[in-house]
FIVEX-807192 format. One record per residue: x, y, z of N, C-alpha, C, O in turn; chain; residue number from 1; residue in three letters. Coordinates in pm, whole numbers, plus 32768, in hexadecimal, padded with zeros to 4 digits. Layout:
N
<n.x: X; n.y: Y; n.z: Z; ca.x: X; ca.y: Y; ca.z: Z; c.x: X; c.y: Y; c.z: Z; o.x: X; o.y: Y; o.z: Z; unit: A; pos: NUM; code: ALA> $
...
// end
This chain:
90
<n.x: 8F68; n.y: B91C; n.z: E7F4; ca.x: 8F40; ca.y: B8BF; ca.z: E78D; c.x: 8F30; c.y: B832; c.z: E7C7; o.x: 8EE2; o.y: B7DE; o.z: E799; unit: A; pos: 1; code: UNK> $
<n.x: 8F77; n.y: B822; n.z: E826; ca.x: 8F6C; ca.y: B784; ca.z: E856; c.x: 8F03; c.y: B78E; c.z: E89E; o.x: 8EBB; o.y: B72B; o.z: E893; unit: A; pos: 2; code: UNK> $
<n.x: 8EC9; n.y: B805; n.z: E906; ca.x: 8E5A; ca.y: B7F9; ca.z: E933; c.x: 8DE7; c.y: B7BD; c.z: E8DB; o.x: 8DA0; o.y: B75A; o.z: E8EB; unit: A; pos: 3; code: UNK> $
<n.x: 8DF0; n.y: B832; n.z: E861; ca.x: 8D83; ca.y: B814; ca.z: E80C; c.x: 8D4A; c.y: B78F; c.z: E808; o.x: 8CDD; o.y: B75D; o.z: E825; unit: A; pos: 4; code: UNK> $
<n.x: 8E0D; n.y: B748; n.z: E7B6; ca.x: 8DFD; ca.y: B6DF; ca.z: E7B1; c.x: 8DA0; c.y: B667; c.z: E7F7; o.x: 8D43; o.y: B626; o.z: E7C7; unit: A; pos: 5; code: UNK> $
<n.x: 8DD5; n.y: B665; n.z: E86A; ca.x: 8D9F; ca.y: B62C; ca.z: E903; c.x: 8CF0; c.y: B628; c.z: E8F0; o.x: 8CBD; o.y: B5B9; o.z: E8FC; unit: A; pos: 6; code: UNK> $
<n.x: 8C8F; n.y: B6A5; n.z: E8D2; ca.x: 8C32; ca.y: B6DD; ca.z: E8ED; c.x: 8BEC; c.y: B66C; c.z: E85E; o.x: 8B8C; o.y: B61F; o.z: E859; unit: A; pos: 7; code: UNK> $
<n.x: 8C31; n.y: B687; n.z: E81C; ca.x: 8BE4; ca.y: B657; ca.z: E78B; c.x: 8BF7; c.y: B5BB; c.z: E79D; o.x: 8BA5; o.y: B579; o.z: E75E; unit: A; pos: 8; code: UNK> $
<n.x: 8C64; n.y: B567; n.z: E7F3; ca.x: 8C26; ca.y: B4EE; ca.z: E7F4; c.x: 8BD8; c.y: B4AD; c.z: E865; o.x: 8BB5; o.y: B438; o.z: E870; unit: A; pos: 9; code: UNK> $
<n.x: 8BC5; n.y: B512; n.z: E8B3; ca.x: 8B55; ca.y: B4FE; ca.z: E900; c.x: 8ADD; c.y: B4CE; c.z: E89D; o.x: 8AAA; o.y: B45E; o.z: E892; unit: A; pos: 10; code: UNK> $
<n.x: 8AB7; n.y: B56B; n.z: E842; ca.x: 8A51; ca.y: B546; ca.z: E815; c.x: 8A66; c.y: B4C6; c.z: E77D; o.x: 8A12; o.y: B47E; o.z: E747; unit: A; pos: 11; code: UNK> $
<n.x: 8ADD; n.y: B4D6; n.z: E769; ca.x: 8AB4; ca.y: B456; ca.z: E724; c.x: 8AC9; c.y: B3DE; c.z: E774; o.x: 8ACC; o.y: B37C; o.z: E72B; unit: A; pos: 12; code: UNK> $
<n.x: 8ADC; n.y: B3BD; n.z: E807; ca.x: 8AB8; ca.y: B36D; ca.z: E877; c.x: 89F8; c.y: B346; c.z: E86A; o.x: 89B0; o.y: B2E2; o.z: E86D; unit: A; pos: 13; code: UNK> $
<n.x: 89EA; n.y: B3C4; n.z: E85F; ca.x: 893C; ca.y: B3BC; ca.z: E875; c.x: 88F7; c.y: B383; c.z: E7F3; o.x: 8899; o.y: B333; o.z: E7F8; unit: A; pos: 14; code: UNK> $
<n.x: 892A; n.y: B3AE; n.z: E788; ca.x: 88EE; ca.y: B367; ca.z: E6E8; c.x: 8902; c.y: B2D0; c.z: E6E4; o.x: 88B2; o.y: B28D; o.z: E6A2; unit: A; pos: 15; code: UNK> $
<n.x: 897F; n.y: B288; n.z: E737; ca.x: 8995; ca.y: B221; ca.z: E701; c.x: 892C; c.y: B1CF; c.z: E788; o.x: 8902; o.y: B15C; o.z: E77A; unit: A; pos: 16; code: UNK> $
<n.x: 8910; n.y: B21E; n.z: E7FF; ca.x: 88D8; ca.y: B1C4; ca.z: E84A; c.x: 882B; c.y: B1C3; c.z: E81C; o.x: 87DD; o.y: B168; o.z: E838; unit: A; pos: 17; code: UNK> $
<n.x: 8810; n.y: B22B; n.z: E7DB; ca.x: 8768; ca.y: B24B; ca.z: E776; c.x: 8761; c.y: B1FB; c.z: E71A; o.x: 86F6; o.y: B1CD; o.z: E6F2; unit: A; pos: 18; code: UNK> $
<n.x: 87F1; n.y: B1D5; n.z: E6DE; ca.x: 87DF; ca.y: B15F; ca.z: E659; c.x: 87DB; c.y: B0CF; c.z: E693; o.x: 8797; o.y: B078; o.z: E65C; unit: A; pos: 19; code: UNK> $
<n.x: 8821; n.y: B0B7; n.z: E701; ca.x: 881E; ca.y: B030; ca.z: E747; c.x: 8792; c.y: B019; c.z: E791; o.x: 875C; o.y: AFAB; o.z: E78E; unit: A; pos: 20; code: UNK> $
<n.x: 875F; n.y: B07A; n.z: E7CC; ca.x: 8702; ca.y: B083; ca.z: E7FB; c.x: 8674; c.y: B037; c.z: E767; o.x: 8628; o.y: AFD6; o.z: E767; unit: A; pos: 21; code: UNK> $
<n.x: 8688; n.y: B082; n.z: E723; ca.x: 8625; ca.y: B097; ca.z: E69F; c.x: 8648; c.y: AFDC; c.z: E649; o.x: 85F8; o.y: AF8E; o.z: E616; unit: A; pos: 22; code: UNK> $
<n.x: 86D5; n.y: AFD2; n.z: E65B; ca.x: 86D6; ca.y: AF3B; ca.z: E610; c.x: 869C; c.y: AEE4; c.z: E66A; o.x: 866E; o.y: AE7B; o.z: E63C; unit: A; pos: 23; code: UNK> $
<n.x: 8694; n.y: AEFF; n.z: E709; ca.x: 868B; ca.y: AE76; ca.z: E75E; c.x: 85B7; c.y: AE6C; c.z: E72F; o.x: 8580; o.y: AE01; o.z: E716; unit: A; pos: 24; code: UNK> $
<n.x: 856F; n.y: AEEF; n.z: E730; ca.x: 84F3; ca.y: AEDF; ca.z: E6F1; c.x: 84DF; c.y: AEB9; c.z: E680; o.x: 846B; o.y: AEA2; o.z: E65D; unit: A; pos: 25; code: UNK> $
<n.x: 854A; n.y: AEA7; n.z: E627; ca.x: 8531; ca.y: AE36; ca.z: E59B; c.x: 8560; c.y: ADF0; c.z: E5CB; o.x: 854F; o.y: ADBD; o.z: E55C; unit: A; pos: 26; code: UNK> $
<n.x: 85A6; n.y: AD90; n.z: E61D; ca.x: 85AB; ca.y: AD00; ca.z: E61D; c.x: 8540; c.y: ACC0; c.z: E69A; o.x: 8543; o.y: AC4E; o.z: E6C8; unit: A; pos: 27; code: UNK> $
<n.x: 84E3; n.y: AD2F; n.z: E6BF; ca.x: 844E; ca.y: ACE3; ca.z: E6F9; c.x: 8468; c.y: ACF8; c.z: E7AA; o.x: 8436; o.y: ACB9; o.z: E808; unit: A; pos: 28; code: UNK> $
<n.x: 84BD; n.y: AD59; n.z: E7A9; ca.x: 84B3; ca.y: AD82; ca.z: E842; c.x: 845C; c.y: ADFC; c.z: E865; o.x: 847A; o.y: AE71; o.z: E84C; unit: A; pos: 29; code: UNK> $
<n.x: 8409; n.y: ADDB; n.z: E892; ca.x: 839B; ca.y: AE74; ca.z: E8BB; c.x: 8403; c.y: AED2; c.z: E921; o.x: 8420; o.y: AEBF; o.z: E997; unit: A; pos: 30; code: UNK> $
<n.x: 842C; n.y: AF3B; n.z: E8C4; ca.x: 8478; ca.y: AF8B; ca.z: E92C; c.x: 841C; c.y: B00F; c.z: E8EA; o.x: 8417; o.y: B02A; o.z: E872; unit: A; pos: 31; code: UNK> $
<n.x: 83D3; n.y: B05A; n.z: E95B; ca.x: 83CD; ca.y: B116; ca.z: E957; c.x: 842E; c.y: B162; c.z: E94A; o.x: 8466; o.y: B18F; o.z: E9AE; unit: A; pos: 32; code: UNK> $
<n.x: 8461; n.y: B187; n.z: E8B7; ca.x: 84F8; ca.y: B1C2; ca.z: E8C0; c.x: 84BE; c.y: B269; c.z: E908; o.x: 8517; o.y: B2B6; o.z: E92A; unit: A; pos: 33; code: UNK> $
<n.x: 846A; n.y: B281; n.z: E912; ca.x: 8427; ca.y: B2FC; ca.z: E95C; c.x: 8449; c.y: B323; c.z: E9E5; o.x: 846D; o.y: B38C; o.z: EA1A; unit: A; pos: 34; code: UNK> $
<n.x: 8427; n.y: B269; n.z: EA20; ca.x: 841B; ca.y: B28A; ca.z: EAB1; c.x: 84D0; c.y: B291; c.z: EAE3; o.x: 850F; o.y: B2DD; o.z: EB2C; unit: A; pos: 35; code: UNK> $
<n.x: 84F6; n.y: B219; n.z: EA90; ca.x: 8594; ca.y: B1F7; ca.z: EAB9; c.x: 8612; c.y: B222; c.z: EAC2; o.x: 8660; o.y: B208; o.z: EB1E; unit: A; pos: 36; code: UNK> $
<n.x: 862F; n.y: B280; n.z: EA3B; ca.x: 8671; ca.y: B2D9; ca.z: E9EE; c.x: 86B1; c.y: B336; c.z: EA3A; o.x: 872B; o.y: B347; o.z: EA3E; unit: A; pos: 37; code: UNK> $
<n.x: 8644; n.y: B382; n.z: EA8A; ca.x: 8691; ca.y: B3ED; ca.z: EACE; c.x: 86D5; c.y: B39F; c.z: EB43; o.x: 874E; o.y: B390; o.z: EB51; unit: A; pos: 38; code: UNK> $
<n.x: 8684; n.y: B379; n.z: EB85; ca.x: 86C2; ca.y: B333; ca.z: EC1A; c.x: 873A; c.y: B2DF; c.z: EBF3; o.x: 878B; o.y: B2E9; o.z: EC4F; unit: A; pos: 39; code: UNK> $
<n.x: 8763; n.y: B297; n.z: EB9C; ca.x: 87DD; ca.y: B252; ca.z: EB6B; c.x: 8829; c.y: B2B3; c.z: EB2C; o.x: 8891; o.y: B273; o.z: EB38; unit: A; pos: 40; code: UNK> $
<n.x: 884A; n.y: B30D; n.z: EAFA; ca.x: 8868; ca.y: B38E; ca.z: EAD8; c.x: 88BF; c.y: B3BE; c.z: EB51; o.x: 8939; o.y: B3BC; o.z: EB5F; unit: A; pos: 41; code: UNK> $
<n.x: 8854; n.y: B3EC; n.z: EBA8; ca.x: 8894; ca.y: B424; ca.z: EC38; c.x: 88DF; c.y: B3D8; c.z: EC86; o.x: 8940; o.y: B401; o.z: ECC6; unit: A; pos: 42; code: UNK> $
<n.x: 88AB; n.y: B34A; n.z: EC83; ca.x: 890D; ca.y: B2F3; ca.z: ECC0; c.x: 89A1; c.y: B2B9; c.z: EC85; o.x: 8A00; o.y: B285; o.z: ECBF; unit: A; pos: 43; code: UNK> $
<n.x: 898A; n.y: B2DA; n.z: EBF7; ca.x: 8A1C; ca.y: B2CD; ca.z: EBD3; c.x: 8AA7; c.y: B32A; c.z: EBF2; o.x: 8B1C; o.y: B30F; o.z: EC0A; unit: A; pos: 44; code: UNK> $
<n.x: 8A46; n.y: B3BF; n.z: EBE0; ca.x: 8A80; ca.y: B413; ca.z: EBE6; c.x: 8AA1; c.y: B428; c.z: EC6C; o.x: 8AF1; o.y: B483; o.z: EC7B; unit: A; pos: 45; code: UNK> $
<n.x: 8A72; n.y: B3E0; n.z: ECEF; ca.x: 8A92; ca.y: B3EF; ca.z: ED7D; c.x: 8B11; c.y: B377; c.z: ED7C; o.x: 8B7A; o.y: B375; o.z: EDBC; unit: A; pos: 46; code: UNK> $
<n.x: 8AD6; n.y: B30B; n.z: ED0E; ca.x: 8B66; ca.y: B291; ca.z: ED6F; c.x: 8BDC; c.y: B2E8; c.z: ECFC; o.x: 8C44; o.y: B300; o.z: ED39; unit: A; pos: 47; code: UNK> $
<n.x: 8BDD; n.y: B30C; n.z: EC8E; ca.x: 8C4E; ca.y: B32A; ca.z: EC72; c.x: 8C94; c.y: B3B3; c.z: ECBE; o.x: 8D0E; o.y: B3BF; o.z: ECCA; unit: A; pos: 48; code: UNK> $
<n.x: 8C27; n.y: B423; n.z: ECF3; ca.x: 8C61; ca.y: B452; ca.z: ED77; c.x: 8C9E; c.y: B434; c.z: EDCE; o.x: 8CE0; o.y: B48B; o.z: EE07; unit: A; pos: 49; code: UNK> $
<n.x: 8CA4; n.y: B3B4; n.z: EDF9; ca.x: 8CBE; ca.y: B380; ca.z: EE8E; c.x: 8D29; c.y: B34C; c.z: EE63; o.x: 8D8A; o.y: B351; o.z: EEAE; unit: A; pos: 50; code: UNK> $
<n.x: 8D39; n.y: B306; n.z: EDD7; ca.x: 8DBB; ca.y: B2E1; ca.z: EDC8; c.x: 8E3B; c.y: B352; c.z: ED88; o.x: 8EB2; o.y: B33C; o.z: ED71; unit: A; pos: 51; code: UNK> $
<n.x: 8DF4; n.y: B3BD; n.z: ED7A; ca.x: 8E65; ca.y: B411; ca.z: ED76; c.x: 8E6A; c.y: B460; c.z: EDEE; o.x: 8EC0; o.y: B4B8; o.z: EDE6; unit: A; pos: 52; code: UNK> $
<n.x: 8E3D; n.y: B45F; n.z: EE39; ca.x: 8E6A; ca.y: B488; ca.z: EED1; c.x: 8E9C; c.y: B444; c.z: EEFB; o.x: 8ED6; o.y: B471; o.z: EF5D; unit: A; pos: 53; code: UNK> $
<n.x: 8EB9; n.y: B393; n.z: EEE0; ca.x: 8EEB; ca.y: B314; ca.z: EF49; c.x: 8F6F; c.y: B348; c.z: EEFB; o.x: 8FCC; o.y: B36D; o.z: EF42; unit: A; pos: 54; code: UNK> $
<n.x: 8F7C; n.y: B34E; n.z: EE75; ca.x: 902C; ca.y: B35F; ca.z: EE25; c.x: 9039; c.y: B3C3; c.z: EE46; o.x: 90AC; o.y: B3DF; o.z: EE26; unit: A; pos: 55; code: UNK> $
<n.x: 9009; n.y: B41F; n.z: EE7B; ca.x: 904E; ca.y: B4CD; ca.z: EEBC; c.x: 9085; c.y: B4AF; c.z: EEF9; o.x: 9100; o.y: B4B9; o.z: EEFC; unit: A; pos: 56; code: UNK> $
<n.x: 9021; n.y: B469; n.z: EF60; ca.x: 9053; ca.y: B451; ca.z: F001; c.x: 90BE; c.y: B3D4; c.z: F02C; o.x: 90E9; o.y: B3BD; o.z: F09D; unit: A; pos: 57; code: UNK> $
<n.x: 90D8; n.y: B392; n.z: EFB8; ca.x: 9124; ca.y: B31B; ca.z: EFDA; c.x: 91D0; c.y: B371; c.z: EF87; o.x: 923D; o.y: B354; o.z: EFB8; unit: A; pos: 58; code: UNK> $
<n.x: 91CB; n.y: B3AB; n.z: EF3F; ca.x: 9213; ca.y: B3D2; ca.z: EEF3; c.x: 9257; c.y: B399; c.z: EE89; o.x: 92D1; o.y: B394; o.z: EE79; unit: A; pos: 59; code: UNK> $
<n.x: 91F7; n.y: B369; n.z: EE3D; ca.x: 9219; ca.y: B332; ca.z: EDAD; c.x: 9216; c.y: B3BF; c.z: ED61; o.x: 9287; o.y: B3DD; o.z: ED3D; unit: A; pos: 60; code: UNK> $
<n.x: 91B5; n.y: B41F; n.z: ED3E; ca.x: 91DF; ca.y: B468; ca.z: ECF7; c.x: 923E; c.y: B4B6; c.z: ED1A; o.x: 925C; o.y: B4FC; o.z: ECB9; unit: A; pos: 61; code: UNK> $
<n.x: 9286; n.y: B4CF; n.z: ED84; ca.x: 92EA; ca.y: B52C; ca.z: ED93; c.x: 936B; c.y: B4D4; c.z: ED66; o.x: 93D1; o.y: B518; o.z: ED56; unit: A; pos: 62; code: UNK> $
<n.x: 9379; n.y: B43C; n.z: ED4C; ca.x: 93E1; ca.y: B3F8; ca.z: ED3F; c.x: 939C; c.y: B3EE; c.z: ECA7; o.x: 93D4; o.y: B435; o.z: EC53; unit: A; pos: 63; code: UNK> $
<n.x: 936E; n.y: B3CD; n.z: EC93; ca.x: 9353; ca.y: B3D5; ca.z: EBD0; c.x: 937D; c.y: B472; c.z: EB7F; o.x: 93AC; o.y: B477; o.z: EB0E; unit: A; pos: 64; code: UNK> $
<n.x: 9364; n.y: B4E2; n.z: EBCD; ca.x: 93B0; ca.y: B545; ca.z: EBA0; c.x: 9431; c.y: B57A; c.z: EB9A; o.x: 9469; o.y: B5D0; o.z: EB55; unit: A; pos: 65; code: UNK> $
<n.x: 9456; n.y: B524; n.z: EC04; ca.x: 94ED; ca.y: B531; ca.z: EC31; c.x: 9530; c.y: B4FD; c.z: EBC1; o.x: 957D; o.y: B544; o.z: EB7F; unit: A; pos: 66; code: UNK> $
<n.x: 9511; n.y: B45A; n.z: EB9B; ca.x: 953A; ca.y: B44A; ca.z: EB22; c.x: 9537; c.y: B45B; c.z: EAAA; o.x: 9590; o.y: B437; o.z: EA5D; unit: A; pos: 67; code: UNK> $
<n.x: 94B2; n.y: B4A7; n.z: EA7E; ca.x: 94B4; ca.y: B4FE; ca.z: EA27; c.x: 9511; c.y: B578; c.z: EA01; o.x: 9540; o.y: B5A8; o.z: E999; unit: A; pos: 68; code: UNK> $
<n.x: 9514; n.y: B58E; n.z: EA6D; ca.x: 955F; ca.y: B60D; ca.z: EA75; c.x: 9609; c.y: B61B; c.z: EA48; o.x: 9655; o.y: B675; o.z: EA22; unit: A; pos: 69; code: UNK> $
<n.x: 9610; n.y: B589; n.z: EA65; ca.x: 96BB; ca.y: B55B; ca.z: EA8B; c.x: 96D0; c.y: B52F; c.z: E9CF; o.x: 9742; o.y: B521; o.z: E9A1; unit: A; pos: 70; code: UNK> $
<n.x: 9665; n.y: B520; n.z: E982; ca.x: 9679; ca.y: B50F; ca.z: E8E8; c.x: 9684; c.y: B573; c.z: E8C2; o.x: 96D7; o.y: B57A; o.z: E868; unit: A; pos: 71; code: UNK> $
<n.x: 9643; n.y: B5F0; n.z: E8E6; ca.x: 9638; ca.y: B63B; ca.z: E89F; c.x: 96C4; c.y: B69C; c.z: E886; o.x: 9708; o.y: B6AF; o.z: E8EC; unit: A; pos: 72; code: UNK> $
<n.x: 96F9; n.y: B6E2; n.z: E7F8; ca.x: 976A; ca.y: B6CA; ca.z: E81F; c.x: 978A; c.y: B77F; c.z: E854; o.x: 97FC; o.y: B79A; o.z: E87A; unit: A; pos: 73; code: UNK> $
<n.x: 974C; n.y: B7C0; n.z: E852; ca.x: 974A; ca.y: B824; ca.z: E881; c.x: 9766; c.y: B831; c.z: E935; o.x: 97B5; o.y: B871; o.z: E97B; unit: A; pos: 74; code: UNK> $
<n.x: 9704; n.y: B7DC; n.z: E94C; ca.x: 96F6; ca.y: B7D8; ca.z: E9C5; c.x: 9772; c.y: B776; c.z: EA01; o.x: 9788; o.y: B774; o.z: EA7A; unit: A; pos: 75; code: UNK> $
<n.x: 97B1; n.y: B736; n.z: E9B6; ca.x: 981E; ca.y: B6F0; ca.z: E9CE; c.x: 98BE; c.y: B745; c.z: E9DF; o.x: 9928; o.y: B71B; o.z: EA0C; unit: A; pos: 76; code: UNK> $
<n.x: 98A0; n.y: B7B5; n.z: E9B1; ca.x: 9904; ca.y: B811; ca.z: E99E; c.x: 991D; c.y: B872; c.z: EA04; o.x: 997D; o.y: B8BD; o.z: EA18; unit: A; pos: 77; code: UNK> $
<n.x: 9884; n.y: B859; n.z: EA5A; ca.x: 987D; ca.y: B8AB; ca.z: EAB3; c.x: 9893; c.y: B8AA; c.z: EB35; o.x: 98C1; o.y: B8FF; o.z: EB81; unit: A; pos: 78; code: UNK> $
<n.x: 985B; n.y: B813; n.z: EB49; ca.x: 9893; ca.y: B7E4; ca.z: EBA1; c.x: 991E; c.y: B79F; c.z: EBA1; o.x: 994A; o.y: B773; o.z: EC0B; unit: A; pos: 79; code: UNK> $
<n.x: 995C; n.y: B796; n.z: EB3C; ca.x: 9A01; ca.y: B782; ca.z: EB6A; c.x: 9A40; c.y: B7C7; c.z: EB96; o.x: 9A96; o.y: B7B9; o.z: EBEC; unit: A; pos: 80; code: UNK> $
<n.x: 9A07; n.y: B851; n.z: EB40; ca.x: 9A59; ca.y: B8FE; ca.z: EB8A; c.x: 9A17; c.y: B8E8; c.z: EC1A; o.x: 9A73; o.y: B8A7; o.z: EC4C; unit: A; pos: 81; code: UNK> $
<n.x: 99C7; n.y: B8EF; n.z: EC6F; ca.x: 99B1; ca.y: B8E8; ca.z: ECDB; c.x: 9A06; c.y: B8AD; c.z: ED41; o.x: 9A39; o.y: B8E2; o.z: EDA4; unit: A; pos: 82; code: UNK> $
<n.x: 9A11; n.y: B7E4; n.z: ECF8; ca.x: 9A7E; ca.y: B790; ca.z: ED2F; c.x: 9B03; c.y: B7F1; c.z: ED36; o.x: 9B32; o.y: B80D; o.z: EDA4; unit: A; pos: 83; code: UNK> $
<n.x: 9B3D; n.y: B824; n.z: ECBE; ca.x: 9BA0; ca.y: B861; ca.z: ECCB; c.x: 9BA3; c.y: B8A4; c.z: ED1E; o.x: 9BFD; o.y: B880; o.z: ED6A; unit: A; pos: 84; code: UNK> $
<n.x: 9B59; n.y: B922; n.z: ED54; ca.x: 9B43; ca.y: B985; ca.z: ED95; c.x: 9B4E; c.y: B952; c.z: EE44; o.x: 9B92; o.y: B979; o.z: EEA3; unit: A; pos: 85; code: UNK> $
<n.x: 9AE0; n.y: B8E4; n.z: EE31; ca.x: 9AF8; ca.y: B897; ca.z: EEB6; c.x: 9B92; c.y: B879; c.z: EF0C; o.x: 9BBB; o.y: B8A0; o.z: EF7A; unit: A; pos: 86; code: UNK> $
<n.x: 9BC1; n.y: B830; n.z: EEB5; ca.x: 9C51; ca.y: B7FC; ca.z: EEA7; c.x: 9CA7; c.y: B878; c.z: EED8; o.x: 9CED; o.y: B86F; o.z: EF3C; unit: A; pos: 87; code: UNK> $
<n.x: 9CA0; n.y: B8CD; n.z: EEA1; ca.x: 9D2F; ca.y: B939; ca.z: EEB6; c.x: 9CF5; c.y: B9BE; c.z: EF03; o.x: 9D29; o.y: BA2D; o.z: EEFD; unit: A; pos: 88; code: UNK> $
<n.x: 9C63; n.y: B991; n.z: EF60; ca.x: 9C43; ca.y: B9CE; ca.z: EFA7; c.x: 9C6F; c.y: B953; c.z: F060; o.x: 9C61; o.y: B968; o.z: F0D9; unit: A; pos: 89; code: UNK> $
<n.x: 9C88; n.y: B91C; n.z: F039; ca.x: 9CAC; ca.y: B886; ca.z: F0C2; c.x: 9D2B; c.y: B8AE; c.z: F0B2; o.x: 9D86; o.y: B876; o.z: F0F1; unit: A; pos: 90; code: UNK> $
// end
């Protein structure tokens, strides 16, 4: 579901850059939303690539899940038994 999620604001990524595109030709800028559209499209969708490969690779998302993880309270339960386990395995 979060994929989904993800997928669907791509494309509502793309509607809002067709409507910005479409207002800047009512306020008297000659733009071809024809020619432009796709190629700004692809290029968004490449820099927001690159910046989720730079947070892979730097490891922000593995430290943003970590703390996610540490709320959740399930997962909080689980890893204490572990700590425990740790402990009276030393």
């Amino acid at each position: 579901m979060s994929r989904t999620a993800s997928y669907l604001a791509l494309v509502n990524a793309g509607m809002i850059l067709f409507l910005v595109m479409s207002k800047l030709e009512d306020y008297g800028f000659d733009i071809e939303i024809e020619k432009y559209f796709f190629p700004l499209l692809i290029m968004g969708f490449v820099v927001l690539g690159i910046f989720g490969w730079l947070e892979d690779y730097l490891g922000f998302h593995k430290l943003e899940r970590e703390h996610i993880e540490e709320r959740n309270p399930y997962m909080k339960q689980i890893l204490d038994r572990l700590e425990s386990i740790e402990k009276k395995i030393k």
